[in-house]
N, CA, C and O atoms as a GROMACS GRO file, in nm:
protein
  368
    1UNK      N    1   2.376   1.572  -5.115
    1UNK     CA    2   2.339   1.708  -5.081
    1UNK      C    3   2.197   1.713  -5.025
    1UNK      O    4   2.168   1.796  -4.939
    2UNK      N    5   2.134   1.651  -5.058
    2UNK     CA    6   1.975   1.631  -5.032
    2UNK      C    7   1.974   1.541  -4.909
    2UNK      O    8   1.870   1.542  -4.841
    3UNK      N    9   2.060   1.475  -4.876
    3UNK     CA   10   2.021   1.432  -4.744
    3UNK      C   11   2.067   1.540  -4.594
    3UNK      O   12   2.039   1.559  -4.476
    4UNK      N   13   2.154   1.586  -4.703
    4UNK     CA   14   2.201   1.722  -4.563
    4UNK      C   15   2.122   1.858  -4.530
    4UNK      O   16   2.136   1.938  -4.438
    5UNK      N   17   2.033   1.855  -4.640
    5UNK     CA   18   1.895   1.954  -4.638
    5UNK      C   19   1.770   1.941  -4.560
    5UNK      O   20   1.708   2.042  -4.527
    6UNK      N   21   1.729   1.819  -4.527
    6UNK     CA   22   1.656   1.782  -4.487
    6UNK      C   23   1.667   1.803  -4.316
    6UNK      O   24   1.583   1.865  -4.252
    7UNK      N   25   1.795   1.736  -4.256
    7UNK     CA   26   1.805   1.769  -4.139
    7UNK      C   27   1.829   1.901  -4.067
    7UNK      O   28   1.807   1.942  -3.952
    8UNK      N   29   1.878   1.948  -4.171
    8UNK     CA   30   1.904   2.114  -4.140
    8UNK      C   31   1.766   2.181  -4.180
    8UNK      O   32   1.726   2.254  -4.090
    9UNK      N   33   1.701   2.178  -4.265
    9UNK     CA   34   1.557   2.240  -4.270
    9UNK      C   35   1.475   2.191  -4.118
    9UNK      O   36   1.404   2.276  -4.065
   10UNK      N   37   1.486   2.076  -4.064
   10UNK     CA   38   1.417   2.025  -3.947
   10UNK      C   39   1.501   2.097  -3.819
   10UNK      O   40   1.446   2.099  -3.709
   11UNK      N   41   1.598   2.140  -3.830
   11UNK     CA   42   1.657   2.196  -3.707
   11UNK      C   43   1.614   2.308  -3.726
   11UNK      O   44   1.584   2.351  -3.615
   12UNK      N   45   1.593   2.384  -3.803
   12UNK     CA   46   1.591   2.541  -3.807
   12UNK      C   47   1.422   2.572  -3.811
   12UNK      O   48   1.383   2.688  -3.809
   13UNK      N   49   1.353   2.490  -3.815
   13UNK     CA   50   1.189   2.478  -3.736
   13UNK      C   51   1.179   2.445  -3.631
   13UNK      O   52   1.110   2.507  -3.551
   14UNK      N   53   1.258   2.318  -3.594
   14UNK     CA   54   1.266   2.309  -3.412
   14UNK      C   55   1.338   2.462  -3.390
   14UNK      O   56   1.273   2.516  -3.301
   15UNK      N   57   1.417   2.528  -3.422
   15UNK     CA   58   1.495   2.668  -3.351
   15UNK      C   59   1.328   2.723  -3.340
   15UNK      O   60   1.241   2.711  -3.254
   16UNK      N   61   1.336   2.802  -3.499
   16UNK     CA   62   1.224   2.896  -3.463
   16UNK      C   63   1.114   2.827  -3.393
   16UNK      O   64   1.073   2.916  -3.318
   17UNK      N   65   1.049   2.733  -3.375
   17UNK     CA   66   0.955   2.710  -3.286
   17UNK      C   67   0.999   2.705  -3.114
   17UNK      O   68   0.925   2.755  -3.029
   18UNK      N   69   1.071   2.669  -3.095
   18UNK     CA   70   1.145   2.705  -2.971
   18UNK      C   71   1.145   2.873  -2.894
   18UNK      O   72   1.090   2.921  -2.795
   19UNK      N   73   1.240   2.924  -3.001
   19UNK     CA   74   1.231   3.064  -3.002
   19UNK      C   75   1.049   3.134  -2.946
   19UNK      O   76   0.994   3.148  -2.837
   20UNK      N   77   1.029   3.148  -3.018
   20UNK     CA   78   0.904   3.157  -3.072
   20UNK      C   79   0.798   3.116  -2.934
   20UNK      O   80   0.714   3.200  -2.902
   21UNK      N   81   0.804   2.994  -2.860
   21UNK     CA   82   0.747   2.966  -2.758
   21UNK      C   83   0.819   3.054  -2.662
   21UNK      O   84   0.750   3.135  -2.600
   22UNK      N   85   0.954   3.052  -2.641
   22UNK     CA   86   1.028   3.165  -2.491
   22UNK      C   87   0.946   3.294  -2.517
   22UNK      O   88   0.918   3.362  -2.417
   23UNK      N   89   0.912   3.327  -2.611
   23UNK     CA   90   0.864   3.488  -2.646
   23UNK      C   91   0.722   3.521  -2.576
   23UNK      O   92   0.684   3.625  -2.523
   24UNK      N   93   0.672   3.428  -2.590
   24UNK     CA   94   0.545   3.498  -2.507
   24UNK      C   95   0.528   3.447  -2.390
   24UNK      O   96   0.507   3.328  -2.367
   25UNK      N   97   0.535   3.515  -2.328
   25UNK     CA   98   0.484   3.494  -2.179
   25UNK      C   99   0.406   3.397  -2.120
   25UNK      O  100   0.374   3.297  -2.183
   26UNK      N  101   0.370   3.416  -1.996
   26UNK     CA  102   0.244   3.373  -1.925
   26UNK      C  103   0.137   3.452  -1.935
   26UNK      O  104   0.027   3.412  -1.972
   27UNK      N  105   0.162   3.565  -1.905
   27UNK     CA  106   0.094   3.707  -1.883
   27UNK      C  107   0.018   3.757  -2.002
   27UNK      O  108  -0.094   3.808  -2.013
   28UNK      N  109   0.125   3.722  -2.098
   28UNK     CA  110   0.090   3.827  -2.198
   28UNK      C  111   0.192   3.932  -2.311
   28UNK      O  112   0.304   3.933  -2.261
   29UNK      N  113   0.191   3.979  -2.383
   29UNK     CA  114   0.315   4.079  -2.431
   29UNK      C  115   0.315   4.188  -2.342
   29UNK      O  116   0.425   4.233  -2.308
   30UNK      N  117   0.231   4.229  -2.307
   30UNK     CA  118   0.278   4.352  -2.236
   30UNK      C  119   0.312   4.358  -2.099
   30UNK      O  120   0.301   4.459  -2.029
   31UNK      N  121   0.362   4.228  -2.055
   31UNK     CA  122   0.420   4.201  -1.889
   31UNK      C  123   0.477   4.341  -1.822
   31UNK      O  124   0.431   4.384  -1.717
   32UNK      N  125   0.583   4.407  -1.895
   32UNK     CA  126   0.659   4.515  -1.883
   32UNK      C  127   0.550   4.621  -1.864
   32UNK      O  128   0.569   4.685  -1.761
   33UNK      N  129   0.469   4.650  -1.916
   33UNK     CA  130   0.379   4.784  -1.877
   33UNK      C  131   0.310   4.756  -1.783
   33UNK      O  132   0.236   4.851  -1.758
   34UNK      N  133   0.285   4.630  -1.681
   34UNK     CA  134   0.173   4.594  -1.584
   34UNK      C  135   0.255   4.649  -1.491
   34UNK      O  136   0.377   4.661  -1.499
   35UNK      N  137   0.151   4.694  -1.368
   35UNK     CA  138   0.237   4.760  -1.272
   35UNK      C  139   0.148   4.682  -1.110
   35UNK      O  140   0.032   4.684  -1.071
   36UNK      N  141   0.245   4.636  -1.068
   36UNK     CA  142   0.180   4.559  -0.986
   36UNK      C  143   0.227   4.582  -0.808
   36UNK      O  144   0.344   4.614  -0.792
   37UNK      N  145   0.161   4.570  -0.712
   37UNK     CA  146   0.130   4.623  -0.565
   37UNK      C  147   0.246   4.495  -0.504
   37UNK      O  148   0.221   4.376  -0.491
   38UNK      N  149   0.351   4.552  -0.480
   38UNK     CA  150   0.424   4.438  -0.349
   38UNK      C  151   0.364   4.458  -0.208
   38UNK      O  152   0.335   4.374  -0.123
   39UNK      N  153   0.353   4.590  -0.207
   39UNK     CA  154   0.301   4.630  -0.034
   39UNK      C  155   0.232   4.761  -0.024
   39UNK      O  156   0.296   4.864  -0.047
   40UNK      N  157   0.110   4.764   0.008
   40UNK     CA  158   0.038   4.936   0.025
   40UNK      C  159   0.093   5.016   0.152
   40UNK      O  160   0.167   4.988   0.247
   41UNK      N  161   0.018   5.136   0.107
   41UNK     CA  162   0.076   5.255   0.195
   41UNK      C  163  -0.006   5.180   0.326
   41UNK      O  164  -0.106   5.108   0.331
   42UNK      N  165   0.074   5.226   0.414
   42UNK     CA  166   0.010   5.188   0.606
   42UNK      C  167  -0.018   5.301   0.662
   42UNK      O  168  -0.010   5.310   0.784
   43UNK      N  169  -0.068   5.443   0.563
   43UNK     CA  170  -0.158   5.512   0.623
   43UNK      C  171  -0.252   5.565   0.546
   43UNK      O  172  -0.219   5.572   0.428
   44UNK      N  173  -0.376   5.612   0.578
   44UNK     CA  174  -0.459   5.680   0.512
   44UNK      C  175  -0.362   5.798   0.433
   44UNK      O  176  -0.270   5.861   0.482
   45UNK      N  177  -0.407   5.803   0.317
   45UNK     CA  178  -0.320   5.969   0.233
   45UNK      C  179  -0.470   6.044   0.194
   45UNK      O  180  -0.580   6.008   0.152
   46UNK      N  181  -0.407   6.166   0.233
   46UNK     CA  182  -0.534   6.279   0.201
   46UNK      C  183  -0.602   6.263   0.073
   46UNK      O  184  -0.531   6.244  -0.026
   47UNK      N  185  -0.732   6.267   0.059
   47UNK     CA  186  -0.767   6.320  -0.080
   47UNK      C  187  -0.742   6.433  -0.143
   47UNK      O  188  -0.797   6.456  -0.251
   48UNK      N  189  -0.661   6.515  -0.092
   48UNK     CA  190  -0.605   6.658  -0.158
   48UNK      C  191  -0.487   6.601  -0.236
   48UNK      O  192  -0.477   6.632  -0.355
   49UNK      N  193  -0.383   6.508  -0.172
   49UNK     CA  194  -0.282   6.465  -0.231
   49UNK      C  195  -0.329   6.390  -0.344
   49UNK      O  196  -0.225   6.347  -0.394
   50UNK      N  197  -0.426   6.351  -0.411
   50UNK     CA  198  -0.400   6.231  -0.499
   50UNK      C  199  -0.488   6.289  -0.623
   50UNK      O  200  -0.601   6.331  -0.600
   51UNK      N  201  -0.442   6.290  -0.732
   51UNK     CA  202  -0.529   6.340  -0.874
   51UNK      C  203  -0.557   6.225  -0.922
   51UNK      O  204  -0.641   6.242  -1.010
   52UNK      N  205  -0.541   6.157  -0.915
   52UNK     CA  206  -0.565   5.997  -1.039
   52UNK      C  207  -0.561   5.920  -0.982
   52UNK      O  208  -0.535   5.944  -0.864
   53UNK      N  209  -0.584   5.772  -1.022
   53UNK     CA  210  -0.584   5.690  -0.967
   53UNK      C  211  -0.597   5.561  -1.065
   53UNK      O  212  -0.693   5.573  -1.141
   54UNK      N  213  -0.516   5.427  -1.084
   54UNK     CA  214  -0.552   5.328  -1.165
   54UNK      C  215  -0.552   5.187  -1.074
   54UNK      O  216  -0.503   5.175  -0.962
   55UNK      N  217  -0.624   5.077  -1.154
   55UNK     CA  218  -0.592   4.958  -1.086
   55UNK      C  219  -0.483   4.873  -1.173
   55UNK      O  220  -0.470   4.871  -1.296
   56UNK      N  221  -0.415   4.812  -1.084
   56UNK     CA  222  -0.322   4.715  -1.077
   56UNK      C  223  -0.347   4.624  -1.191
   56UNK      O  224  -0.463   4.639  -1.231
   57UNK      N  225  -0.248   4.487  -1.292
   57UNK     CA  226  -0.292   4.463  -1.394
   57UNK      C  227  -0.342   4.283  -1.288
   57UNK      O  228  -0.283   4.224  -1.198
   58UNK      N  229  -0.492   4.249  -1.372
   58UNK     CA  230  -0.520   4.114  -1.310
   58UNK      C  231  -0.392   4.056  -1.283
   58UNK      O  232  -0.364   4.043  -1.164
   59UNK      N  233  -0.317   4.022  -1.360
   59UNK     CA  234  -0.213   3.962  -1.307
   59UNK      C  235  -0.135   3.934  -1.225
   59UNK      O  236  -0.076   3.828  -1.207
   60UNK      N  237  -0.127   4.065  -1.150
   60UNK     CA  238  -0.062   4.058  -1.022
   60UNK      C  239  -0.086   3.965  -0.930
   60UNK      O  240  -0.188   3.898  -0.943
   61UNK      N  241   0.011   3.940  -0.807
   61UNK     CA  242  -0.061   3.847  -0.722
   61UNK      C  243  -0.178   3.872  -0.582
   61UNK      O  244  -0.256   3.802  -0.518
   62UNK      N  245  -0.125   4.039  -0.583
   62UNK     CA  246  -0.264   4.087  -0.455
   62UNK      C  247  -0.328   4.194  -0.557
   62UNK      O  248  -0.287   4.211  -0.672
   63UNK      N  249  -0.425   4.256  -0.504
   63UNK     CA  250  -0.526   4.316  -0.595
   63UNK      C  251  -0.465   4.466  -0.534
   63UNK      O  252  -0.422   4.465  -0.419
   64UNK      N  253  -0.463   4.583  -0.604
   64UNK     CA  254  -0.410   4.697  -0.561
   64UNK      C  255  -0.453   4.807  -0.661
   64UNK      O  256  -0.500   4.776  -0.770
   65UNK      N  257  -0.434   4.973  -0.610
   65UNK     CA  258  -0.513   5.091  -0.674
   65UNK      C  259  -0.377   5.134  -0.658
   65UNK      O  260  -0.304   5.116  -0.561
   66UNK      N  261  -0.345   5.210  -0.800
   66UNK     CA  262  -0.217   5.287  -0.772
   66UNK      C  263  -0.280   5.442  -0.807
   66UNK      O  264  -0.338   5.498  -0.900
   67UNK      N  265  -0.222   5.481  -0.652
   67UNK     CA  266  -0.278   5.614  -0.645
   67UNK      C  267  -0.188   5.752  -0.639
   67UNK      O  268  -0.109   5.778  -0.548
   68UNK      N  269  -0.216   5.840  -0.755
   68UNK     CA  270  -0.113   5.947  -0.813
   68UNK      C  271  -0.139   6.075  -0.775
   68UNK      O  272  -0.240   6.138  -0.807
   69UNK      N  273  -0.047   6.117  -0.704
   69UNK     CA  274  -0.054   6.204  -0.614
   69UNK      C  275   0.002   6.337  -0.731
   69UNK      O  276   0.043   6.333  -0.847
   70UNK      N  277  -0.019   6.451  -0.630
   70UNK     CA  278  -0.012   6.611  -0.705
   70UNK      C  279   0.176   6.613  -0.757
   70UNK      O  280   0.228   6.677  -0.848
   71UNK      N  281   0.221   6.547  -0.689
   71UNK     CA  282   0.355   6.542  -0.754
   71UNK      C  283   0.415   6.446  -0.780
   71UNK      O  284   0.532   6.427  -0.746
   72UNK      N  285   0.312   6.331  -0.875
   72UNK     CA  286   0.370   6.239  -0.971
   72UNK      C  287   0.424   6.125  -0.902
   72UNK      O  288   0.516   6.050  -0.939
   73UNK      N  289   0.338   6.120  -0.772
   73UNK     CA  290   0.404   5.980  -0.730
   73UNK      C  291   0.296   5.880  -0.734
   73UNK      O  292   0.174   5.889  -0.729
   74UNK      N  293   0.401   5.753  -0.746
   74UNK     CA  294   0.260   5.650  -0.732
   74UNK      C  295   0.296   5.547  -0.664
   74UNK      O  296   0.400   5.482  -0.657
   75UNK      N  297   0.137   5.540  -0.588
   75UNK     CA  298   0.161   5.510  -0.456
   75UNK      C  299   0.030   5.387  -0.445
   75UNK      O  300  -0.088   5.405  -0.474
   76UNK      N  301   0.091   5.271  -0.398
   76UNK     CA  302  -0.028   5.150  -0.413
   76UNK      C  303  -0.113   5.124  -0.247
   76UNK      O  304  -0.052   5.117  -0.140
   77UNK      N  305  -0.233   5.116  -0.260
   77UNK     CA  306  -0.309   5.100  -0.231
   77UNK      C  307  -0.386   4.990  -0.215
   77UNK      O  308  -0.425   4.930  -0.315
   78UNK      N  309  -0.429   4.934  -0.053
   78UNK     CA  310  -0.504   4.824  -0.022
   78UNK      C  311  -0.675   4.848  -0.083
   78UNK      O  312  -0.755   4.911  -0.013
   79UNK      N  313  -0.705   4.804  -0.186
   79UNK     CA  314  -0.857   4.873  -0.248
   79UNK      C  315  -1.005   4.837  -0.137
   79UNK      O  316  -1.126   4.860  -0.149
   80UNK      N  317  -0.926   4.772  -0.036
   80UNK     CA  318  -1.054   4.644   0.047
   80UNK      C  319  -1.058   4.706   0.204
   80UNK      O  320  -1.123   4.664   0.300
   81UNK      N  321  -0.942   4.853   0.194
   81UNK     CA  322  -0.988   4.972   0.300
   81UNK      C  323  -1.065   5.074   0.258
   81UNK      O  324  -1.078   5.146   0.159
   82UNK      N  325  -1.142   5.047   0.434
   82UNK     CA  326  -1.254   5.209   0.363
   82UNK      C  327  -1.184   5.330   0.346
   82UNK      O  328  -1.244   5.398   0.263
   83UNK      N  329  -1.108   5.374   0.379
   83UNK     CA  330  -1.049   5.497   0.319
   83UNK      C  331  -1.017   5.518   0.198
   83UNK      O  332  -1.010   5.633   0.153
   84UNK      N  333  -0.988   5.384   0.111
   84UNK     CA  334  -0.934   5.375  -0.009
   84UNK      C  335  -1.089   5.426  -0.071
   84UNK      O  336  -1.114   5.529  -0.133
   85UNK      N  337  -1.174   5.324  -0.034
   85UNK     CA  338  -1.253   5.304  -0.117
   85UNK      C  339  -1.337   5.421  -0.128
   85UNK      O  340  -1.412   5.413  -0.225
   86UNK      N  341  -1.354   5.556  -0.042
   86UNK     CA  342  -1.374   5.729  -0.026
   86UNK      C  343  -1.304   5.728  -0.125
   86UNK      O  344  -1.381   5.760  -0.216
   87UNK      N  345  -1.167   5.704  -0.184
   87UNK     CA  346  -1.069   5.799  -0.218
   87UNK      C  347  -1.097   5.782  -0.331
   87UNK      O  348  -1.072   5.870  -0.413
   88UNK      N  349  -1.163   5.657  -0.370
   88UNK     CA  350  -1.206   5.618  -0.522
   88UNK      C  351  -1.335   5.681  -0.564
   88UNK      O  352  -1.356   5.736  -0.672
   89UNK      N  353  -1.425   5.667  -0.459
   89UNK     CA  354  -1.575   5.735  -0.520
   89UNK      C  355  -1.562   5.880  -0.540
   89UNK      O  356  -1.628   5.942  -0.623
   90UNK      N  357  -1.457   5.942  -0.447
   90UNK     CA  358  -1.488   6.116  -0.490
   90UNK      C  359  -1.369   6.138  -0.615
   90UNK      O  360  -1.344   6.256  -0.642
   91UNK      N  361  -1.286   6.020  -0.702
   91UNK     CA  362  -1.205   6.058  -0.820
   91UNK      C  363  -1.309   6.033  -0.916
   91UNK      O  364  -1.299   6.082  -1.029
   92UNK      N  365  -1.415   5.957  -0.883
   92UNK     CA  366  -1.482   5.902  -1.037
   92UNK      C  367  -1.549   5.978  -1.074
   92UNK      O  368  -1.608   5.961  -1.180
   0.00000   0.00000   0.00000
């Protein structure tokens, strides 16, 4: 009986350690809440349209401003245009 304990106590630490490594990320736990820029808007948007504004999580692979307009949209942003970068100094 004791020799069949042993190997089964060693499998079920290799599981949970296994397990246990798939679970966390690269990123981080909160991968799912990062919100990240595939492609910005290709035109200037008014500063009347936009109430808020956040940046993108480091993680992403291009750097981006997601910018929230009067009716809840959000809309990403090249941060390294001058228009953007107006649109940021008159929210702060």
């Amino acid at each position: 009986m004791a020799s069949l304990q042993t190997p089964l106590l060693a499998a079920l630490i290799l599981l949970a350690v296994a397990l246990q490594g798939t679970e966390a990320g690269p990123y981080g736990a909160n991968v799912e809440d990062s919100v990240c820029c595939r492609e910005y808007i290709r035109y200037p948007l008014p500063l009347r349209l936009v109430k808020y504004f956040f940046w993108t999580s480091d993680s992403c692979r291009r750097p981006g401003v997601v910018l929230l307009t009067i009716k809840d949209r959000e809309i990403c942003a090249d941060p390294r245009l001058p228009w953007v970068k107006k649109v940021l100094q008159k929210l702060r």
